[in-house]
N, C-alpha and C positions, 0 to 999 in steps of 0.2 A: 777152562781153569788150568792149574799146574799139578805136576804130582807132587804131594808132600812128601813122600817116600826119595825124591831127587836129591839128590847133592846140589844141582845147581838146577837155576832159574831161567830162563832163557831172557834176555835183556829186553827187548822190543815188549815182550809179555810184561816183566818188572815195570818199565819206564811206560805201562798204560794202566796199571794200577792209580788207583785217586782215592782219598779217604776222604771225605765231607761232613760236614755238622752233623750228618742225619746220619749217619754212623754212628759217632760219637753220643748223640742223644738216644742212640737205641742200646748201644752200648752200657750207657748209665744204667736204663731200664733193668737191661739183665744182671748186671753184678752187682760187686759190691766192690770199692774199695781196698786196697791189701791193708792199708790199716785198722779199717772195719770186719774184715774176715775174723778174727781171731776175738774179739767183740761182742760179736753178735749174741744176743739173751735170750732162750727162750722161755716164756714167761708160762710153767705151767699150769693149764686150770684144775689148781689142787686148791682146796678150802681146808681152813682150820679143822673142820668137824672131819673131813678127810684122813686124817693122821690121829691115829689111835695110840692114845696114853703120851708119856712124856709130858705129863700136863704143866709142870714146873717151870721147863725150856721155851715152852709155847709160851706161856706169861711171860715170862723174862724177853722171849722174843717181839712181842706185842708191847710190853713198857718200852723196850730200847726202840726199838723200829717204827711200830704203827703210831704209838704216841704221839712222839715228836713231831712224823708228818701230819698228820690230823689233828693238831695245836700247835700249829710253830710259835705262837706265845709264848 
């Protein structure tokens, strides 16, 4: 391999470098996209009965939200 800490590359080294599909496809594996990075939801598993009091907001949450999807009629 090369030092990353170099300023330069040595060319013979450079020019035997190859990137191939299977890179690329492992690649996807591990990331994410930069336009997905900033994105990404984490959906925590917190239940209605979870969250004490505010009972007002949580209806109001539930008619706006949970309704609509669960009868999109």
């Amino acid at each position: 391999m090369f030092d990353l800490d170099s300023e330069t590359i040595d060319a013979e080294l450079l020019n035997s470098l190859k990137v191939t599909a299977e890179h690329f496809r492992k690649a996807m594996g591990e990331t994410n996209p930069a336009a997905l990075r900033e994105t990404v939801v984490e959906v925590p598993n917190v239940k209605w009965e979870d969250i004490g009091g505010l009972e007002t907001v949580k209806t109001q949450l539930k008619e706006m939200i949970l309704f609509p999807i669960e009868h999109p009629e």
